[in-house]
C-alpha positions as CSV (number, residue, x, y, z in Angstrom):
1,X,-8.4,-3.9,-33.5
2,X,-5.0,-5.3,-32.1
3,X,-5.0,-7.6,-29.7
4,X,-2.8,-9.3,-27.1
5,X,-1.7,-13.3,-26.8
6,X,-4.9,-13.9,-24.6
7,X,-6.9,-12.4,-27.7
8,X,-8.3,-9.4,-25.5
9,X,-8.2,-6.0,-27.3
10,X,-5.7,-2.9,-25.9
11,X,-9.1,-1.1,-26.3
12,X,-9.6,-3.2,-22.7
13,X,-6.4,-1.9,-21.3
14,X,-7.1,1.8,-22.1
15,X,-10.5,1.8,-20.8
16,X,-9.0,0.3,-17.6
17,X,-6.5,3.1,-17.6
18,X,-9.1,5.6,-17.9
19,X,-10.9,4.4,-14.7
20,X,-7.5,4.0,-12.9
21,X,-6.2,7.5,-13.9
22,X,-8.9,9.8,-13.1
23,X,-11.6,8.8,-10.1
24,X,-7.5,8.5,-9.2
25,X,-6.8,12.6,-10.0
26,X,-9.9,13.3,-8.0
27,X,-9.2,11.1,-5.0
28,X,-5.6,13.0,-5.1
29,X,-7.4,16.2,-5.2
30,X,-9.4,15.5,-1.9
31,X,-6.2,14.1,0.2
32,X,-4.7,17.2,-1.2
33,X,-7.2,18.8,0.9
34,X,-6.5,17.5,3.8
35,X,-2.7,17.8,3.9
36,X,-3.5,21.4,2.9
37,X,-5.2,21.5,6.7
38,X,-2.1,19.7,8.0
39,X,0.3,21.9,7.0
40,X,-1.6,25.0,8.4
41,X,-1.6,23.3,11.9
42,X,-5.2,21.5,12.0
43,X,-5.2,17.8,12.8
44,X,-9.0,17.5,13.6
45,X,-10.7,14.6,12.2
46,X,-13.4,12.3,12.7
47,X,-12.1,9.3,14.8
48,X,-15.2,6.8,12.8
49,X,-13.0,3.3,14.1
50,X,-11.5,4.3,17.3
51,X,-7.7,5.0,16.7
52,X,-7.3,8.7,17.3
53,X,-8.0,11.8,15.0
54,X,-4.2,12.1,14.5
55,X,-3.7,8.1,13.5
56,X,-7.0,8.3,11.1
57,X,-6.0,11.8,9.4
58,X,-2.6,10.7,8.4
59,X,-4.0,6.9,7.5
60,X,-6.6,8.7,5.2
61,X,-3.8,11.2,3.3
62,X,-1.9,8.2,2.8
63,X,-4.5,6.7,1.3
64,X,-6.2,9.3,-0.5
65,X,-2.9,10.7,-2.2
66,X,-0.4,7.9,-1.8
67,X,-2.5,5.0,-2.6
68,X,-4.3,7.6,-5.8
69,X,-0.9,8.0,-7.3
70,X,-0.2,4.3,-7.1
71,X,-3.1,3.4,-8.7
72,X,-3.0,6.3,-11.3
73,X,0.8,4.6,-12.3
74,X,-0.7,1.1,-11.7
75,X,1.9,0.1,-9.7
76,X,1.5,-2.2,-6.1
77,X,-2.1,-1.4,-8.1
78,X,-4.4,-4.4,-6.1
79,X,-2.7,-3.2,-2.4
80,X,-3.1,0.1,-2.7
81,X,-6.8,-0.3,-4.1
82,X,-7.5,-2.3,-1.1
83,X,-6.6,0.6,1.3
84,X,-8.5,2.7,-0.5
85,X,-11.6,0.3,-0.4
86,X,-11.2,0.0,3.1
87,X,-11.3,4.2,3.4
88,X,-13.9,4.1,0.8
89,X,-16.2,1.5,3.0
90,X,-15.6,3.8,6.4
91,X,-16.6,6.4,4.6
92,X,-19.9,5.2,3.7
93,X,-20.6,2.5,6.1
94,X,-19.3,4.4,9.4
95,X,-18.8,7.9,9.1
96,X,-21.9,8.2,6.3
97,X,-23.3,5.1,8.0
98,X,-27.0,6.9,9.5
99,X,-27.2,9.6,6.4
100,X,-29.2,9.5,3.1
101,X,-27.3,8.1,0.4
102,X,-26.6,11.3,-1.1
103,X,-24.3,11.7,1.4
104,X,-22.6,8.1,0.8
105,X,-22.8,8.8,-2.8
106,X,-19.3,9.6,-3.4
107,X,-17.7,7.1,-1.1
108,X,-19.4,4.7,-3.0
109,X,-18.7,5.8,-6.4
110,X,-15.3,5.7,-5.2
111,X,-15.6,2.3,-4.0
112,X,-17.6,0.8,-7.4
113,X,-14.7,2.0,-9.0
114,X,-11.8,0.6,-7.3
115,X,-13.5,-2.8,-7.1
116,X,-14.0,-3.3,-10.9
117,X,-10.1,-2.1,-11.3
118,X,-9.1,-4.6,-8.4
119,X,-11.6,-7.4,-10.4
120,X,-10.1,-6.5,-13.6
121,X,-6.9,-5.9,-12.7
122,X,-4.2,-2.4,-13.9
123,X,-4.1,-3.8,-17.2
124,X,-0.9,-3.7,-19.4
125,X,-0.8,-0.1,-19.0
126,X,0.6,-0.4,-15.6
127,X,3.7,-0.5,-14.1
128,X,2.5,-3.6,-12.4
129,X,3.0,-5.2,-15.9
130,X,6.2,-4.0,-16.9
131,X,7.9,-4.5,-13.3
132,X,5.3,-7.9,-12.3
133,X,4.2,-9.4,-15.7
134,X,1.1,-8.9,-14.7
């Protein structure tokens, strides 16, 4: 098993590569949705924090397929995580806030999974470590 100068195994740095790179395709894959509904002329949205449909739409594809391809390359990897925290606790906390949790469930996967990635950090298989040394 090699490891690195802090004696923690690249076994660490793939498995955190794993969990950055595909709840990440997925995400994509669902503000690829919604820019799908852009571009054919539909801006309606739920408005869950009061700032318009048009403002939350466009803050949530930024998020959703912006932010995903950030983390997916680990690069700006803790700032784009916390946008997608903050989408990920609207999600569930305000728009899912009165349904079972089978409807949170995803939103919450979603968040579980950015939080150990922002606790752990994008690893050395980031850009954030080649650009940041760190």
């Amino acid at each position: 098993m090699v490891k690195s100068k802090f004696n923690i195994p690249y076994s660490i740095d793939a498995a955190v590569l794993i969990l950055r790179v595909f709840p990440s395709f997925f995400m994509l894959l669902h503000g690829f949705q919604k820019l799908s509904k852009v571009f054919s002329g539909d801006w309606s949205f739920a408005d869950p924090i009061g700032l318009g449909e048009g403002f939350s739409l466009t803050a949530t594809i930024f998020a959703e397929v912006v932010c995903s391809l950030l983390v997916m390359v680990g690069f700006l990897t803790r700032p784009a995580l916390l946008v997608l925290m903050f989408v990920m606790c609207v999600a569930a906390f305000v728009v899912h806030g009165a349904d079972a949790l089978s409807d949170k469930e995803h939103a919450l996967l979603f968040l579980s999974i950015y939080l150990a990635i922002f606790v752990t950090g994008p690893g050395r298989l980031s850009m954030d470590f080649r650009v940041f040394n760190k």
